[in-house]
N, C-alpha and C positions, 0 to 999 in steps of 0.2 A: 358609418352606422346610420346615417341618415336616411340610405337604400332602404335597411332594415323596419324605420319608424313609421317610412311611409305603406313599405309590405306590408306590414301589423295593422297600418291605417285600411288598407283596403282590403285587407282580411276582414277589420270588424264589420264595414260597411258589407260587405258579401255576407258578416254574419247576421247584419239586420235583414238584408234581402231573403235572406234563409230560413227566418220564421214565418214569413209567409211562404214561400214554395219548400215543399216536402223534398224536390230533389237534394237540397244545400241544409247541411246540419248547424243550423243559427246559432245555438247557444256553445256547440265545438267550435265555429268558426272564432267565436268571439273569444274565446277562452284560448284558444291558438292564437290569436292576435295577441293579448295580454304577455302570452309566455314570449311573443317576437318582441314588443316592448323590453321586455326585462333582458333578455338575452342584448338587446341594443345597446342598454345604460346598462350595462355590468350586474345587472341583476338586482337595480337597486333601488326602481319606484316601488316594488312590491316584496313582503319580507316570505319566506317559507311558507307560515303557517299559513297565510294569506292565499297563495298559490294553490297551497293542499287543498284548504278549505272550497275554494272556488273550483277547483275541478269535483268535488265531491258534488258540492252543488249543480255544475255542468251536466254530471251524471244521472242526477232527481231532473232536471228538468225535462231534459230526453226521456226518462223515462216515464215521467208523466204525459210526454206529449205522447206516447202509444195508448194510455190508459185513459186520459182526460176524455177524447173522444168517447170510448164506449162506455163511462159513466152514464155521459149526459145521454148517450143514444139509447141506454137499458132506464135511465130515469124516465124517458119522454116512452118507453114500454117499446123498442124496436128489438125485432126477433135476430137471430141470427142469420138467417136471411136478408133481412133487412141492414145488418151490419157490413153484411159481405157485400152484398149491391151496391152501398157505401163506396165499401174501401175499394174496387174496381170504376166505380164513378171515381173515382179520385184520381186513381191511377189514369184513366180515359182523359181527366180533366186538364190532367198538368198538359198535354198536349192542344189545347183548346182552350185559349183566352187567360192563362196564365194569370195570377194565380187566383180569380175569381172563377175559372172554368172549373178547377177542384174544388170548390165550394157548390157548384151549382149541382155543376155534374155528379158529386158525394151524396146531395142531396135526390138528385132524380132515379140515384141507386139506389137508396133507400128506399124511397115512394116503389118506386117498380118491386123489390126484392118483397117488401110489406104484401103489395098487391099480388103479388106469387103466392105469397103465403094463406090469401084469402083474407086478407083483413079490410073492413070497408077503410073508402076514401079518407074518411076524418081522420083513419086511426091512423095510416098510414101518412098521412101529412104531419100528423103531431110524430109519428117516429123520425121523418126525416128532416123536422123542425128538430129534435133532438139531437140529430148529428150537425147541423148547423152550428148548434149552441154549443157542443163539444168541442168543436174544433175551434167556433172563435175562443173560447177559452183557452184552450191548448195555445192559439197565435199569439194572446195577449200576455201568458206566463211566458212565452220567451221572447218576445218584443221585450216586457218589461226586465227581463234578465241580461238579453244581449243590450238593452240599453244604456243599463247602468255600467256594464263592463266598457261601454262604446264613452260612455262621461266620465268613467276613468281611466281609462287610454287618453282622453282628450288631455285631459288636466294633467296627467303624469308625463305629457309628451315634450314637453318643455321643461 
């Protein structure tokens, strides 16, 4: 069972690495470690409801990370062009300098998609200043979620 504690240990780790890169689903991974924990110890650091509850949660958080972004990108007034330039900068970025190149590059989608649209410079810098702030929000809601799964995996691991 040991194999197992350490697979769950390096799932959770993959599942911190996963909230900042888009390819690897962080707050799944962590939440799949927790279940190889329990599976390990007979099912016995964490009770049912515990389990439910925490994948319910696993479920809000992914789904806030698709949403969080285009809050803050329609707060900061980015068009849907500017959304889409975004999410293709991002897509471009995971390939480039990982995973600050989909920040950068998210954001120079934005500025470009904006200025497609005709919107002067300022405006388009506050839109893809908005997709910045979206997304570090979206990274810090499942940093701080795979985190806490990742301190109790720790502590339940012995």
């Amino acid at each position: 069972m040991i194999i197992f504690t350490i697979l769950g240990l390096l799932i959770s780790v993959a599942g911190l690495i996963g909230c900042f890169m888009q390819i690897l689903p962080g707050p799944t991974f962590s939440y799949l470690a927790i279940l190889v924990l329990s599976f390990a110890k007979s099912w016995e650091p964490f009770s049912t409801p515990f389990l439910i509850v925490t994948f319910l949660l696993t479920i809000l958080v992914s789904v806030l990370d698709y949403i969080i972004p285009s809050i803050g990108a329609k707060k900061y007034g980015a068009s849907k062009m500017g959304i889409g330039g975004s999410v293709i900068g991002m897509i471009t970025g995971i390939f480039f300098f990982p995973p600050f190149g989909m920040l950068l590059f998210a954001f120079l989608g934005a500025l470009i998609g904006e200025i497609i649209t005709g919107k002067k410079a300022s405006l388009a810098l506050q839109a893809g200043w908005g997709i910045i702030v979206g997304n570090i929000a979206s990274v810090a809601l499942k940093l701080s979620f795979s985190g806490v799964l990742l301190i109790l995996y720790v502590f339940n691991m012995f």
